[in-house]
C-alpha positions as CSV (number, residue, x, y, z in Angstrom):
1,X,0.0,0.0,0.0
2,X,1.1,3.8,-0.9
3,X,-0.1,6.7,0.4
4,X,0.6,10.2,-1.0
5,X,-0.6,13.4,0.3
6,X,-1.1,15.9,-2.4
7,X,-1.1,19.6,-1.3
8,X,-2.7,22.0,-3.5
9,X,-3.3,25.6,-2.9
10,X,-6.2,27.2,-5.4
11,X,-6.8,30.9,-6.2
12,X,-9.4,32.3,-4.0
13,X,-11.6,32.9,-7.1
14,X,-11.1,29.4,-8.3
15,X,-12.2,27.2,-4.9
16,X,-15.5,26.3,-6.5
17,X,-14.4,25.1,-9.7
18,X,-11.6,23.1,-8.6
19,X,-14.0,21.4,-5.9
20,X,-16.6,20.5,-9.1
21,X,-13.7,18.9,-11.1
22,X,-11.7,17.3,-8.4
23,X,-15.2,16.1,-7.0
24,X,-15.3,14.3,-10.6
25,X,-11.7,12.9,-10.6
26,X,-12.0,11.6,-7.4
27,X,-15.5,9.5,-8.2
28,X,-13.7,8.0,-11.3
29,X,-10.4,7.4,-9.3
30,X,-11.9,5.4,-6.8
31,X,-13.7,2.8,-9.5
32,X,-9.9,1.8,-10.3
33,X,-8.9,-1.5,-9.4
34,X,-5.8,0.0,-7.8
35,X,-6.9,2.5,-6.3
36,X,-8.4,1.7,-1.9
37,X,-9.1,5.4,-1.1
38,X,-9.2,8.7,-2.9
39,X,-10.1,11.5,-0.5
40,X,-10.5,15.4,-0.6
41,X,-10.6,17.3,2.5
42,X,-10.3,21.3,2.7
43,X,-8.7,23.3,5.4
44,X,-10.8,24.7,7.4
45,X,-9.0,27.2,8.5
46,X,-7.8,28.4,4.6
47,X,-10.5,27.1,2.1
48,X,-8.4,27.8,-0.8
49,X,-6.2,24.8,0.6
50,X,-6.5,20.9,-0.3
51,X,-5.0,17.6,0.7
52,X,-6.2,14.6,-1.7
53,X,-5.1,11.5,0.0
54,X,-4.5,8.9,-2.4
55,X,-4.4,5.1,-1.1
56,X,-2.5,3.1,-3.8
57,X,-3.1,-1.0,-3.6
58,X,0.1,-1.4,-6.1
59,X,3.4,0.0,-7.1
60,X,2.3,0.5,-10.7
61,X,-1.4,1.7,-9.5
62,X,-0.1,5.5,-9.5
63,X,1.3,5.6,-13.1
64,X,-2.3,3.8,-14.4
65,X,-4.1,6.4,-12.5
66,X,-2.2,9.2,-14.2
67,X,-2.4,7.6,-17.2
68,X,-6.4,8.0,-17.2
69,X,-8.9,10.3,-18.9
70,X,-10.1,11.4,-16.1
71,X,-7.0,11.9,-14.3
72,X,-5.9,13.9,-17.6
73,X,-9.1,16.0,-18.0
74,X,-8.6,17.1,-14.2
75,X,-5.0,17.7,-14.6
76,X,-5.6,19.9,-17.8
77,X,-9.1,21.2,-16.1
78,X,-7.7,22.6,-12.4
79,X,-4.0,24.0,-14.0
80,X,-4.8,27.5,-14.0
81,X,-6.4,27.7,-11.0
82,X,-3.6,26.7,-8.7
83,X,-2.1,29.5,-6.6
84,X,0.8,27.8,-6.5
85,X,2.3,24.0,-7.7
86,X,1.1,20.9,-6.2
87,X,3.6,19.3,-4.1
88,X,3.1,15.5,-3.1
89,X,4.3,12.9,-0.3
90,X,4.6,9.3,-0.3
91,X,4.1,7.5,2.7
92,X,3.8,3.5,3.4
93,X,1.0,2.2,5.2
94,X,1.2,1.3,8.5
95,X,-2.4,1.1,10.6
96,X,-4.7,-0.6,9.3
97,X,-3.1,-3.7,7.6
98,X,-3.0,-3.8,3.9
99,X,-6.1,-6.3,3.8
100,X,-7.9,-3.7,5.5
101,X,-8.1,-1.4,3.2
């Protein structure tokens, strides 16, 4: 199992758009066979900042995911509205096992 955190700041005037298309990425990302979790949360505290948490069942699972139409189409669809570039960290799994995902 992989986990990546992706951080993404939006443009103020862009927090509503982004949430439609990431809302639509997400729903197609978690009908992949490698894919356990795809989840967007928001800060509370700054709305115009996201975290997609991205639970990977294989190595290879992220490379098919990015190389997807949806994945594409949201990559191409939220670029201009990022305040600034979308940074990422892998972690491994710990709690719970694998199997429980």
């Amino acid at each position: 199992m992989l986990v990546v955190h992706v951080q993404i700041q939006v443009k103020p005037e862009r927090v509503e758009a982004f949430i439609s298309a990431t809302r639509k990425n997400a729903a197609a990302s978690v009908r992949e066979p490698g894919i356990a979790r795809f989840d967007v949360v928001q800060q509370s505290d700054d709305p115009t900042r996201f975290v997609l948490v991205e639970a990977y069942r294989t190595p290879d699972a992220p490379a098919a995911h990015k190389a997807t139409a949806h994945y594409a189409l949201w990559r191409d669809t939220v670029a201009s509205m990022m305040a600034l570039p979308r940074t990422s960290v892998k972690f491994a799994n710990v709690f719970p096992d694998d199997s429980g995902w």
